[in-house]
N, C-alpha and C positions, 0 to 999 in steps of 0.2 A: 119779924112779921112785917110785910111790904105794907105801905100803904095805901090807898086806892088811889088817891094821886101819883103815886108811882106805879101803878098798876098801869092807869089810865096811859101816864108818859109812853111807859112801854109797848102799850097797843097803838098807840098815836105813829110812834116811830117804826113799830114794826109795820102797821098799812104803806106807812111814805114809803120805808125799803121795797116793799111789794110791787108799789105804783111807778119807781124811778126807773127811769131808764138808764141816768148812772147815776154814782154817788162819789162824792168827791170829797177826800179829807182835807182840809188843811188848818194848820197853827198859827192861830190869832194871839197868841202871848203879845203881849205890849202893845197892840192896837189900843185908843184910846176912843171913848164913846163916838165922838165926832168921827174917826175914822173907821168905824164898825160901821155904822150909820149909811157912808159912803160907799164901803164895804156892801152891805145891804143893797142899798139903791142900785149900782153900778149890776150885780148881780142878777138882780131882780130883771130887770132889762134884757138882761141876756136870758132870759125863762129860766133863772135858778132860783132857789129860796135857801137862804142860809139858818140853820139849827145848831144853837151850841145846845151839845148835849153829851152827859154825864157817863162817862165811859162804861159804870157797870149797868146802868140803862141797854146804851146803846147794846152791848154782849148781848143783854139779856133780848133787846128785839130782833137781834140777827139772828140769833141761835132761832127765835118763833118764827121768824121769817122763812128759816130753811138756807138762809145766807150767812153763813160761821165767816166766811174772808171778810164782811164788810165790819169787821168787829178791828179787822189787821191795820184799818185807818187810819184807828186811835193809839195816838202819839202823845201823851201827856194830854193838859187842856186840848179836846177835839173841837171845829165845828163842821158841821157836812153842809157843804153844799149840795143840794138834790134837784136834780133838772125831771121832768117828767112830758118833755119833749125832745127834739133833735139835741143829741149828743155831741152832735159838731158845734153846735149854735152853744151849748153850754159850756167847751170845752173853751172855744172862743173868750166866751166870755170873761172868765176864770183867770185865763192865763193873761188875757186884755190889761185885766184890774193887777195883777203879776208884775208884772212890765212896771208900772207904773206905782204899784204898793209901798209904804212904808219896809224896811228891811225886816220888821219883824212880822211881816206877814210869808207865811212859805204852804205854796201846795206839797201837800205829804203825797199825793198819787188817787187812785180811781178805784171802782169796781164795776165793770158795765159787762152784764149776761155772763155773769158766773168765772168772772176774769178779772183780778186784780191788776192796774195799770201804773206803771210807775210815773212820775210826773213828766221822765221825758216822752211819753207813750202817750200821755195829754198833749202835747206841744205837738208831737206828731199826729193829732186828731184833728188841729187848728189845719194843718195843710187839706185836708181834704177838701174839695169845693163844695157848696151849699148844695142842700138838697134839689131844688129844682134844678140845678148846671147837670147833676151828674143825673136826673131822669132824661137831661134833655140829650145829653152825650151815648145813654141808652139805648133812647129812641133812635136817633142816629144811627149807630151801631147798626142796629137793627133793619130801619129802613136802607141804607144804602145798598145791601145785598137786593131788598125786593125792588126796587126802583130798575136796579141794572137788569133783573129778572121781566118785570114788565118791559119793560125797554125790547130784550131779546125778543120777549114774544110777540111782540106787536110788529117787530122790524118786519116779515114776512111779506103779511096781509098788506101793510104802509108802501112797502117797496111793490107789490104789487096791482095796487092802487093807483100810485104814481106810475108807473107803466102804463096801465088802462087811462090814464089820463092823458100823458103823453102822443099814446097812439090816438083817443079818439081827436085832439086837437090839431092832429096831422094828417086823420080821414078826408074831410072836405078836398085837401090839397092833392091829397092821392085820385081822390072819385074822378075829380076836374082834369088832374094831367091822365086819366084813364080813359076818358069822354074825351079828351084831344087826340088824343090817340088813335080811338076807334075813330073821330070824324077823320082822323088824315088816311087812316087804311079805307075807309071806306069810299074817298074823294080819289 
């Protein structure tokens, strides 16, 4: 018979898998409080939160989640880190602290929209460029077709503009050599 503290865990964990945009497993074996801590903090920063949590827990809130692969995380002692913003920014993060980890820290790999991601498939998430680069490459994209489009459509009316301006700036010089003209036929 569960307890309601275990009950409670499992609704706890089951919301956060709901609310994650990804989730990330990795094996904290031999990290040492000070470096959990670090671990933590470092994390935290990058918008992740890190949850060690108890393997048949976690089964039991993926299964209520509707998410059975994020159960596949758990490797022995689990902790998940859960970002519930940019995925890039968290993948960063993760792999940041990686780099630089005690050896007995290892990302086990991911799960973001119903897709298990191996740890090299994290490392390949860091390359992408931050979210506002790639709205703004988008945007680009986009705008430079209509730009050359305006551009087209205006050249017409512009080039005919300039025409009418041209000529009226060389009316005067016509009237005047046209008015010499008639005065020498008529003299």
């Amino acid at each position: 018979m569960p307890t309601q503290h275990k009950i409670d865990q499992v609704a706890d964990i089951k919301d956060r898998i709901e609310r994650s945009t990804i989730v990330i497993g990795t094996d904290y074996r031999g990290l040492t409080v000070q470096e959990m801590q670090v671990l933590r903090r470092k994390l935290r920063e990058g918008g992740l939160e890190l949850r060690v949590i108890k393997n048949s827990l976690l089964k039991l809130a993926a299964e209520a989640a509707g998410t059975p692969e994020v159960y596949e995380l758990a490797d022995g002692p689990t902790a998940l880190a859960i970002s519930y913003d940019d995925i890039v920014d968290a993948a960063k993060a993760i792999m940041d602290y990686a780099r630089e980890a005690p050896v007995a820290f290892k990302v086990g790999g991911g799960y973001l929209e119903g897709t298990l991601l191996t740890a090299d498939a994290l490392k390949d998430l860091t390359k992408i460029p931050p979210r506002p680069v790639l709205i703004a490459q988008f945007m680009g994209t986009i705008e430079s077709p209509l730009v050359n489009f305006v551009a087209l459509m205006d050249s017409p009316p512009r080039e005919f503009s300039q025409l009418l301006q041209a000529l009226l700036q060389e009316l005067p010089g016509l009237l005047e050599a046209r008015a010499r003209q008639l005065e020498s036929e008529a003299a």
